[in-house]
C-alpha positions as CSV (number, residue, x, y, z in Angstrom):
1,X,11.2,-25.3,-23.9
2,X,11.4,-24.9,-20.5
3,X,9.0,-22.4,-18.2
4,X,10.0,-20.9,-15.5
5,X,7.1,-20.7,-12.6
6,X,6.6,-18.8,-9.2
7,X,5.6,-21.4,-6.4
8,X,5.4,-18.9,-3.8
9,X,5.7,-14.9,-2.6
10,X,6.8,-13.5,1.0
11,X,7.1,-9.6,2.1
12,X,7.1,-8.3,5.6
13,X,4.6,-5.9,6.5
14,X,5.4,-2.0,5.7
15,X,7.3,0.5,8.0
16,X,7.7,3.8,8.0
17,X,10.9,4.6,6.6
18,X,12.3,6.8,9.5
19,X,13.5,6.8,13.0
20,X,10.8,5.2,15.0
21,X,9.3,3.7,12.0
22,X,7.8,0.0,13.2
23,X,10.5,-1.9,11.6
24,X,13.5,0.8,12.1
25,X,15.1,-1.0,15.0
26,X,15.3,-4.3,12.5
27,X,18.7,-4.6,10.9
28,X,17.8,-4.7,6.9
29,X,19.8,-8.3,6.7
30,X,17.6,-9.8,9.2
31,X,14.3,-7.8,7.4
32,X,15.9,-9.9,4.5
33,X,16.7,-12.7,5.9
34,X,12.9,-13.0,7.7
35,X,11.3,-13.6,4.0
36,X,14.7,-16.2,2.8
37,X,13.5,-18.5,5.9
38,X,9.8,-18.0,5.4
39,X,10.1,-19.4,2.0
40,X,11.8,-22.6,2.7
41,X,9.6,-22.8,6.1
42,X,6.6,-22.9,3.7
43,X,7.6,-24.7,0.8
44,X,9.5,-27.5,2.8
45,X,12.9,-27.3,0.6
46,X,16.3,-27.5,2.1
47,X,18.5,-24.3,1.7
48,X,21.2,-26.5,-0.2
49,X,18.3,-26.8,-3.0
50,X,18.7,-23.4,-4.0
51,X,20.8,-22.8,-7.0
52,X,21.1,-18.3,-5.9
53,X,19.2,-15.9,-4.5
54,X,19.4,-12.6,-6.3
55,X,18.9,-10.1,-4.2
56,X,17.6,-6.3,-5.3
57,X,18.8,-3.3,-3.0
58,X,19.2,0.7,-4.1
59,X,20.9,2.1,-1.4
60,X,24.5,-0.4,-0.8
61,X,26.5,1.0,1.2
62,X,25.8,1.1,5.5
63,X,23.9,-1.5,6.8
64,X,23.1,-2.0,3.5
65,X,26.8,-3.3,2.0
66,X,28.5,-5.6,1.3
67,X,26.5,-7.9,-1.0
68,X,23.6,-8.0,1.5
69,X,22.2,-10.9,-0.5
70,X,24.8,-13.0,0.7
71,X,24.3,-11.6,4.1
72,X,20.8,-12.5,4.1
73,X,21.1,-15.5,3.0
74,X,23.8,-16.1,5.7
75,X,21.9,-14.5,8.6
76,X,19.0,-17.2,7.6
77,X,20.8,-19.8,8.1
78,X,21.3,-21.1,4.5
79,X,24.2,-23.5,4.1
80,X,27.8,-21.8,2.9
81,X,27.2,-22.9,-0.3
82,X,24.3,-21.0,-1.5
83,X,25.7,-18.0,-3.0
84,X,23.9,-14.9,-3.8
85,X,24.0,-11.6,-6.1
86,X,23.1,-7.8,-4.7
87,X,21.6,-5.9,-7.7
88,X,20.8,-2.1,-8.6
89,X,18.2,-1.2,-11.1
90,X,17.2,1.2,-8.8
91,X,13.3,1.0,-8.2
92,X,12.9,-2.2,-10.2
93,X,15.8,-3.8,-8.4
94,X,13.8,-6.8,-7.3
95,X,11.5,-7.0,-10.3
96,X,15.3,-7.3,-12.2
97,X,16.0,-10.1,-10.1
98,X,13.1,-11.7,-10.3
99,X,13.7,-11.4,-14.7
100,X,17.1,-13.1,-13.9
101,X,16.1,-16.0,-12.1
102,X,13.2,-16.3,-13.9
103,X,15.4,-16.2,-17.6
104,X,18.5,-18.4,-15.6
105,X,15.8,-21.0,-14.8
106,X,14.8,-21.0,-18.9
107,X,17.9,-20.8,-19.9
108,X,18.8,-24.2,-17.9
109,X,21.2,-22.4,-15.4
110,X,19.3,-22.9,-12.4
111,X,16.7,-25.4,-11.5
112,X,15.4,-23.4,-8.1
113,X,16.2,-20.3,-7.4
114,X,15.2,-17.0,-4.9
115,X,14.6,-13.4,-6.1
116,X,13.9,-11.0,-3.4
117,X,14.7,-7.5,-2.2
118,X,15.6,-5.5,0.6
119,X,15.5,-1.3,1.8
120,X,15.6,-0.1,5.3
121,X,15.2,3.7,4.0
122,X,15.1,4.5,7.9
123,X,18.7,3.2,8.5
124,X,20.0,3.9,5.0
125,X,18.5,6.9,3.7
126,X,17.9,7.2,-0.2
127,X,20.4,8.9,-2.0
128,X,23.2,7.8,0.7
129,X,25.0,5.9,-2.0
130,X,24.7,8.4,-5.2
131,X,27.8,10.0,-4.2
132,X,28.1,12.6,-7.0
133,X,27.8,9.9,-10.0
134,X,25.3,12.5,-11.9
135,X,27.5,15.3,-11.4
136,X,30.1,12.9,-13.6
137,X,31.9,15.5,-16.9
138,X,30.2,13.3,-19.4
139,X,27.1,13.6,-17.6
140,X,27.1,17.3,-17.2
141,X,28.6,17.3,-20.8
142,X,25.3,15.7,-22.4
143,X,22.9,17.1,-20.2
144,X,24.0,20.5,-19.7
145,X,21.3,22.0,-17.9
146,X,21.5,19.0,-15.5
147,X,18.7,16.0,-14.8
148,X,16.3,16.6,-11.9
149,X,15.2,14.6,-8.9
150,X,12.4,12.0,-9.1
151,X,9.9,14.4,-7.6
152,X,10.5,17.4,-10.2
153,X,10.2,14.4,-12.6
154,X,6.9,13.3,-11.2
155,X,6.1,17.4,-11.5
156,X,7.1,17.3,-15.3
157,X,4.9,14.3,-15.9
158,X,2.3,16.2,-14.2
159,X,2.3,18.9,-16.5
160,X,3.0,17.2,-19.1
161,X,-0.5,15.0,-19.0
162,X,-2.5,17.7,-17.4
163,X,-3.1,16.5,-14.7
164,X,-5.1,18.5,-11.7
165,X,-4.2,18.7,-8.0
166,X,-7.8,17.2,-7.5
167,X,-6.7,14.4,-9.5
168,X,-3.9,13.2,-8.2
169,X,-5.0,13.6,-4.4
170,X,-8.4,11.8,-5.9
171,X,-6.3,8.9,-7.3
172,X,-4.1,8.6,-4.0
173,X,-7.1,8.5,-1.5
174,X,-8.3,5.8,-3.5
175,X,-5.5,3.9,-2.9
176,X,-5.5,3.8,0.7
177,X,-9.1,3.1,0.6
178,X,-8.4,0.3,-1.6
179,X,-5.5,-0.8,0.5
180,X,-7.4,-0.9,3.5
181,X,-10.1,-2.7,2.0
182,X,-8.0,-5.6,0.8
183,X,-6.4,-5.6,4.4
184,X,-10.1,-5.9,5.9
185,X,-10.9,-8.1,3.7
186,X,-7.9,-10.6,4.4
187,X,-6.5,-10.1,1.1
188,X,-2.9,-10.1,2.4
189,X,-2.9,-12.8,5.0
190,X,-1.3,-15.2,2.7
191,X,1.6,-12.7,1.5
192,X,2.8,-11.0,4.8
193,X,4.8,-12.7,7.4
194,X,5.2,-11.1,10.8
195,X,8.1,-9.2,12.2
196,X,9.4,-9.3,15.1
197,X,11.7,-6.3,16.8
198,X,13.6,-5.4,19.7
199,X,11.9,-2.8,20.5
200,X,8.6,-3.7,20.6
201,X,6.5,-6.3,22.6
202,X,4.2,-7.7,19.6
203,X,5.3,-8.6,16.1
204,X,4.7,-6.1,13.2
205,X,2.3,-7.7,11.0
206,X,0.4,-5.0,9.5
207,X,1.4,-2.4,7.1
208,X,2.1,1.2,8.8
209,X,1.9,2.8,6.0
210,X,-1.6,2.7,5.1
211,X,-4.1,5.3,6.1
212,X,-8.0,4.0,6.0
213,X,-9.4,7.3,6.8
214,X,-7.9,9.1,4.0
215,X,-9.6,11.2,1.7
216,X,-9.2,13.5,-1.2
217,X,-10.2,16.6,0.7
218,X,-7.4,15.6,3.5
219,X,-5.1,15.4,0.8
220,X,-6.2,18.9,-0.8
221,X,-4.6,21.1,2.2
222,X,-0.9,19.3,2.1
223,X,1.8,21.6,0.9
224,X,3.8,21.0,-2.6
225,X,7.2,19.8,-1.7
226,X,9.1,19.6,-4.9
227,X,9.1,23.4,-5.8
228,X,12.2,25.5,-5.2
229,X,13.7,29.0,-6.7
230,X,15.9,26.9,-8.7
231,X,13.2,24.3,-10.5
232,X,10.5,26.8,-10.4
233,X,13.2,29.5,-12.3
234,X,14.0,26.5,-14.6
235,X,10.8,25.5,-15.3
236,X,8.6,27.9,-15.0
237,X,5.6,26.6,-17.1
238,X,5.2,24.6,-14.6
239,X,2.5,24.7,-11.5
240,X,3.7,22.5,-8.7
241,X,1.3,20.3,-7.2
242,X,3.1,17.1,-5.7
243,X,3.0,16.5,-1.8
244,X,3.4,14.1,0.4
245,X,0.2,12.8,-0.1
246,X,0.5,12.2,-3.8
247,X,4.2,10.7,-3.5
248,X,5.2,7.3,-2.4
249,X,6.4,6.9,1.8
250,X,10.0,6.5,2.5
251,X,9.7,2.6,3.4
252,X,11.2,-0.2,5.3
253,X,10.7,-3.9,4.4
254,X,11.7,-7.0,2.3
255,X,10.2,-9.2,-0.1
256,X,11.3,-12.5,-1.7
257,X,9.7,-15.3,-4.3
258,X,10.8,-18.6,-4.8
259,X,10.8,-19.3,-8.7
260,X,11.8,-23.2,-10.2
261,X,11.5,-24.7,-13.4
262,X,7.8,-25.9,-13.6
263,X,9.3,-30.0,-13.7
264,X,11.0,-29.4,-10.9
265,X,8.1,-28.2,-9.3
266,X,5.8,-31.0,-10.0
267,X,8.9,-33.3,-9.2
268,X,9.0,-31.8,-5.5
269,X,5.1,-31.9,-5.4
270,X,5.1,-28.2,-5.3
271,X,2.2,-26.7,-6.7
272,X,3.3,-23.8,-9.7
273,X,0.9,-20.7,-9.2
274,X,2.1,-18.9,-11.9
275,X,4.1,-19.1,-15.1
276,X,6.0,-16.3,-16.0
277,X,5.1,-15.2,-20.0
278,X,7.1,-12.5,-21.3
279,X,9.9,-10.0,-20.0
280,X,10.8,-6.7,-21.0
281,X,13.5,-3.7,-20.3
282,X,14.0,-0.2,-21.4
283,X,15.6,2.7,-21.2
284,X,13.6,6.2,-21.3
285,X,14.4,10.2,-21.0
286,X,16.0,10.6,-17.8
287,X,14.7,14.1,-17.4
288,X,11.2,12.8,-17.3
289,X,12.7,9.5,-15.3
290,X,9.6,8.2,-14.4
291,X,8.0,7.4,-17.3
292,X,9.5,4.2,-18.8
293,X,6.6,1.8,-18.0
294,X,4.8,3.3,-21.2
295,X,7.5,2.1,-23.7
296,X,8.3,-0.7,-21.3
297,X,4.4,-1.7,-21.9
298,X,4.6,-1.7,-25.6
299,X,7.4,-3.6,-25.6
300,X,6.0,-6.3,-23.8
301,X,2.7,-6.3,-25.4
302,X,4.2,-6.6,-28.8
303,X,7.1,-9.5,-27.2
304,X,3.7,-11.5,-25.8
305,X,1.3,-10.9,-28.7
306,X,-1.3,-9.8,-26.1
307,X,-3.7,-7.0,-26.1
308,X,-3.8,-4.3,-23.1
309,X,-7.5,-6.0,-23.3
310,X,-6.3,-9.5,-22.8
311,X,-4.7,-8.6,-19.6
312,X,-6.6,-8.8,-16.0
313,X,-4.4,-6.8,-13.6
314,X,-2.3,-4.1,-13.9
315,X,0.3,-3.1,-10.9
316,X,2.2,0.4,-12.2
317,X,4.1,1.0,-9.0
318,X,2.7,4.8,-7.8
319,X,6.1,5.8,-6.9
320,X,4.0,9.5,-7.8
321,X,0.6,9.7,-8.2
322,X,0.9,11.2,-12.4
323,X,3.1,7.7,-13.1
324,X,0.4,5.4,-12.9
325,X,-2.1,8.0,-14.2
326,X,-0.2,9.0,-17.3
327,X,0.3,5.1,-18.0
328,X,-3.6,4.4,-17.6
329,X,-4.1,7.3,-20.1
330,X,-1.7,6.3,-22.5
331,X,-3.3,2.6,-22.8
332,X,-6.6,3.8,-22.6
333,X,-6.7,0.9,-19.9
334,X,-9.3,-0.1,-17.5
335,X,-8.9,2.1,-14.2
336,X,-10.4,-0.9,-12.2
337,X,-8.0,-3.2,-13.5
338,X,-5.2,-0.8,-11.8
339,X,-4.0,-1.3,-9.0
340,X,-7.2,-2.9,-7.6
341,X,-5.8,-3.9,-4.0
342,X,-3.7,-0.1,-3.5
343,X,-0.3,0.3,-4.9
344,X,3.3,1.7,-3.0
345,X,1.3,5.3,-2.3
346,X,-0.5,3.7,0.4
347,X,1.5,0.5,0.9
348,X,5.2,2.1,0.8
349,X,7.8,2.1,-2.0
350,X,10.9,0.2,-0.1
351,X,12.8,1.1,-3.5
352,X,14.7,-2.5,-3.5
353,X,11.9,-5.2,-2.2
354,X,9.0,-3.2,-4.4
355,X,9.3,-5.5,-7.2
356,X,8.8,-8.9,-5.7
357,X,6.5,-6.9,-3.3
358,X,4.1,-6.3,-6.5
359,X,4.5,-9.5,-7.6
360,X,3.2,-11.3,-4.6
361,X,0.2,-8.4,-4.8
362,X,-0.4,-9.0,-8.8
363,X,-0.2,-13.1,-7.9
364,X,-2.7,-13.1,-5.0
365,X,-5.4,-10.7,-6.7
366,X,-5.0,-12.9,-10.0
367,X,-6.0,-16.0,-7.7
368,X,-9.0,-14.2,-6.0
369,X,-10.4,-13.0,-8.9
370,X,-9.6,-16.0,-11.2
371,X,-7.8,-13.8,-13.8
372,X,-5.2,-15.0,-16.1
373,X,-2.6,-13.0,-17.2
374,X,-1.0,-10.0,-15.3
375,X,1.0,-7.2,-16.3
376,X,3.5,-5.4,-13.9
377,X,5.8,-2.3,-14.7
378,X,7.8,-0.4,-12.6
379,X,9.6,3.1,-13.2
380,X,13.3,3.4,-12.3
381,X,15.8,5.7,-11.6
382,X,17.7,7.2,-14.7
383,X,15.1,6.6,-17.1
384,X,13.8,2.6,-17.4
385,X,11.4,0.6,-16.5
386,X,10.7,-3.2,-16.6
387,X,7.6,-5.1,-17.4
388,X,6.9,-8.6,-16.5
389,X,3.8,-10.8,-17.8
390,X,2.4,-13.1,-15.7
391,X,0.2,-16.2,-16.4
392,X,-1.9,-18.0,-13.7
393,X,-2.2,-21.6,-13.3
């Protein structure tokens, strides 16, 4: 059978997603483009070597349009006849990819092949693209009282777990702080490749988002953001408690991984870090949205015949603070195993380059810590999720 492996991972550095974020004067093709070259810069391959690049991306339309897969690949100067593939599974776009190329290069329909993503949430704000799709008849015809926006989900997950306003600013503190360790520590070096910009003298090769001084009690005096007349009418059980602090930044910046069949790997004399083990993808109460990666979990658990035990890193993307909580406490898991180096509260949520941004992450902390297998699950728009298992080399 053949195995699919990752040989290497590239992001850019995190900017805030808004005008005068660090990366908002770079075009989101060239953000993309930036980790297409670094891959073939590191790994020594020709671009004519590369069978697709499968690109994930939420928001298509602007700056963002026009299959900007293709245009990335383009804009880095990969020959004409590399083609490429935009795709939407909302949050998970680029962990979606990263399944396809991974299953095309099992499968036998591609030998190498590039999985990245891409959102400049500065230039193209999220949401720009939805264009009244929820407010469809058969949509308002099933769901009568109408689904919710991620945030009032995050609330409803909140509520639903008991969580406390003390834990959730507890639990995204910690994430900084843990961010900003790994940063000190060097932890990152490896992953993030410098950005240059137009507008600024030096390269961006730190992440903007992240917030060393950060602390629980800084967190405590932030306002809710998610409760209006309307929601709080609707739902009134309900005590709001999600702000800024708790919720994932507004993000620009790109990610990519180059992912071969593990012969062709050794045939190149490229060294295979990691093998990918087991796939899953589900769908999940799109009122509650974000809670998928708890049936996406079982799935893949029961796919891989492992054990929540077995496994030695967990990355549950913290698009809200009670996503990766509520997963933790379903799984009874091991909160050090979570997360260990900060998730997307303190190192931004760029919807469509989070997946292979986690990735890289999950990769590089199974490598310092000589772990084996990792798990990553990601909540999605509409109710999914998708989990990969990882297995270092």
């Amino acid at each position: 059978m053949r195995t699919a492996v990752i040989v290497d991972v590239v992001r850019t550095p995190s900017g805030r997603g808004k005008p005068g974020g660090a990366l908002s004067g770079v075009h989101p093709v060239d953000l993309a483009a930036a980790t297409l070259t670094a891959l073939l810069d590191r790994s020594g391959l020709e671009s004519t070597q590369i069978d697709d690049v499968l690109m994930g991306c939420v928001s298509q339309i602007g700056d963002q349009a026009m299959n900007i897969g293709r245009l990335a690949a383009l804009a880095a100067g990969f020959d004409e006849s590399v083609p490429a593939a935009t795709i939407d599974r909302q949050c998970g776009s680029s962990q979606q990819a990263a399944h396809f190329a991974a299953q095309g290069v099992i499968a036998g329909a591609y030998d190498i092949v590039i999985a990245a993503g891409v959102e400049s949430m500065s230039r193209v704000p999220l949401g720009s693209s939805r264009q009244g799709g929820s407010t469809a008849p058969g949509i308002a015809a099933r769901y009568p009282d109408g689904l919710v926006n991620q945030g009032v989900s995050a609330e409803l997950i909140a509520h639903k777990w008991g969580f406390s306003r003390a834990e959730l600013d507890g639990f995204s503190a910690l994430s900084h702080q843990r961010a900003a360790a790994a940063w000190t520590a060097g932890r990152f070096d490896s992953q993030v490749i410098p950005v240059l910009t137009p507008d600024q003298p030096d390269a961006v090769a730190f992440d903007e988002t992240v917030r060393a001084g950060t602390t629980a009690e800084g967190l405590s005096g932030l306002p809710t953001v998610f409760r209006t007349d309307e929601m709080a009418a609707r739902f009134p059980e309900i005590d709001f408690k999600i702000t800024p602090g708790s919720s994932s930044p507004l993000t620009d910046a790109a990610s990519a991984a180059l992912i071969m069949s593990e012969d062709r790997a050794r045939e190149l004399g490229l060294t295979p870090r990691a093998r990918f083990h087991a796939f899953a993808v589900v769908g999940d109460d799109p009122l509650f949205m974000l809670t998928g990666p708890i049936p996406a979990t079982r799935r893949i658990l029961e796919r891989s015949g492992l054990s929540i035990d077995d496994i030695d890193a967990y990355e549950v993307n913290e698009a809200f603070a009670p996503v990766p909580l509520a997963w933790l406490r379903e799984f009874d898991a091991d909160a050090a195993k979570l997360n260990p180096w900060g998730g997307a509260i303190a190192l931004g949520h760029a919807v469509g380059a989070s997946g292979t941004r986690l990735l890289g992450t999950l990769l590089s902390y199974l490598e310092a810590t000589g772990g084996r297998y990792g798990l990553q699950t990601m909540c999605e728009g509409g109710g999914m999720a998708n989990a990969t298992i990882i297995e270092r080399l």
